[in-house]
Structures are given as structure tokens and as C-alpha cells.
C-alpha positions in Angstrom: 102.4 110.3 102.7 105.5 111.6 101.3 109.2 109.2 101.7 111.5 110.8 104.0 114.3 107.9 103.2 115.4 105.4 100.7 117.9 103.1 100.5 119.7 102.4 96.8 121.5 99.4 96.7 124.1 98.4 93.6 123.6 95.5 91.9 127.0 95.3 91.7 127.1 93.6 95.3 124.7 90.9 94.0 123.8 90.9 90.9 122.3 87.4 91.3 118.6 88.4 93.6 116.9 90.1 90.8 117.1 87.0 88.5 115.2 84.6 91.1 112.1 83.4 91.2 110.4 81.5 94.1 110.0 77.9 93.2 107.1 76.9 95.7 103.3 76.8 94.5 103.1 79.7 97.0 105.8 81.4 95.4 104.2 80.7 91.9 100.7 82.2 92.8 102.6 85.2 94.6 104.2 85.8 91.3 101.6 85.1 88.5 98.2 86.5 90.8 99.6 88.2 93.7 99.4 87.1 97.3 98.2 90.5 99.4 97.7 90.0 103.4 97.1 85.9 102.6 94.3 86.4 100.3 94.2 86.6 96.0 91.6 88.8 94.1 91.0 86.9 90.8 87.9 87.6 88.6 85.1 85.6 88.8 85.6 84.5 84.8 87.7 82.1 86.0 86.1 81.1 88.8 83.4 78.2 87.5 80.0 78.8 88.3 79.0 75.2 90.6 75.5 75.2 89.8 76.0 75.6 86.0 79.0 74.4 85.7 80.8 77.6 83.2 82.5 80.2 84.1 80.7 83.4 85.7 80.4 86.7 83.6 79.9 89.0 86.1 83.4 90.8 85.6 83.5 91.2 89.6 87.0 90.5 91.7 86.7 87.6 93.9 89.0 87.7 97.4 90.3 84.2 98.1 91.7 83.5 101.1 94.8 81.1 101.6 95.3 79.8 105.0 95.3 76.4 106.7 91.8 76.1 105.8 92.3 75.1 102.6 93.4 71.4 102.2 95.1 71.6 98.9 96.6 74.9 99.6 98.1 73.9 102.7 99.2 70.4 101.4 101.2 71.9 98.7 101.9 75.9 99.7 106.1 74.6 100.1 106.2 71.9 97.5 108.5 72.7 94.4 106.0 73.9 91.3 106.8 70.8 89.2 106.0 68.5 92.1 102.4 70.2 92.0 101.0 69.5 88.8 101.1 65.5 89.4 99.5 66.1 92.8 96.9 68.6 91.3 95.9 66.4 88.7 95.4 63.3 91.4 93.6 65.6 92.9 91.4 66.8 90.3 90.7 63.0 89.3 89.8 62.3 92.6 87.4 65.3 93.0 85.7 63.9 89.5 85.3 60.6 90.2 83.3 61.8 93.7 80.8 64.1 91.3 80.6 60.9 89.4 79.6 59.0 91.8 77.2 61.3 93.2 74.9 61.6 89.9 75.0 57.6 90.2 73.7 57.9 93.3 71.5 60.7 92.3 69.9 58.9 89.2 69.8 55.8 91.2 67.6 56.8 93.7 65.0 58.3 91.4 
């Protein structure tokens, strides 16, 4: 495909666009990963394996998708980026204590 029009704007006219950044968690993963048709690609390194528990070493890209599906996504996609750390680490308390008290359960009915 070849461009048959562009449009240059001057900066003069506002000078002020360029230097903001989005200030929403949705904003923040847009800027630091990349949101593309409401999904990320992130390698799978980071992604940690469930089963044993460290990250993956495949070197594959991973598509994650970010809709309405996703509880925390949804519960904090608007929220200001330094209202979303508190709320992740609640969250990621929360999300231990359950695993904890699964292997209780585990080890207690063996």
C-alpha cells in the first residue's frame, strides 16, 4: 500500500499533546506492553509456569486478551496508576492466602 495523503500538524498549535501520558492502568499497559485490537503479546518468561511455579523458558509470545472477562482488568482498566498498586497488592494477598489454604486442605485430607 502506498500513502496517497498526510496530514502535518505544527506543534506550535499545541505543543502540550506530545508530552502526555495516559494515567489509567489501561493507559499504562498501552504504553509499557502495547494494547493491539484488546489483546497484549508478552513472552511467556514472564508468564509463571502454575504447575511449577517459575517462569516458562520457551521464548514463545503469549496473546492475552483484556476484556470484561477479566475481573481485575475490568475492576481497575480506568483507575489512576497509583491507585492500582494498593489494589494489586490486596489482591495478590488475597489470591495467596486462598493457595494457602488449599495445601491446608490438601495435606489435611491426606
Amino acid at each position: 500500500k502506498s500513502i496517497s495523503k498526510m496530514i502535518v500538524l505544527d506543534r506550535r498549535i499545541d505543543m502540550i499533546t506530545p508530552l502526555l501520558t495516559q494515567l489509567t492502568y489501561e493507559g499504562l499497559i498501552d504504553e509499557l506492553i502495547g494494547i493491539n485490537t484488546g489483546s497484549i503479546e508478552i513472552d511467556e518468561k514472564q508468564i509463571i509456569n502454575k504447575t511449577v511455579k517459575s517462569p516458562s523458558d520457551s521464548g514463545n509470545k503469549s496473546k492475552l486478551l483484556l476484556n470484561s472477562e477479566d475481573i481485575v482488568y475490568e475492576n481497575l482498566r480506568y483507575r489512576n496508576f497509583t491507585k492500582v498498586s494498593p489494589e494489586l497488592n490486596r489482591i495478590a494477598k488475597e489470591v495467596n492466602n486462598q493457595i494457602k489454604k488449599k495445601e491446608t486442605m490438601k495435606s489435611l485430607s491426606l
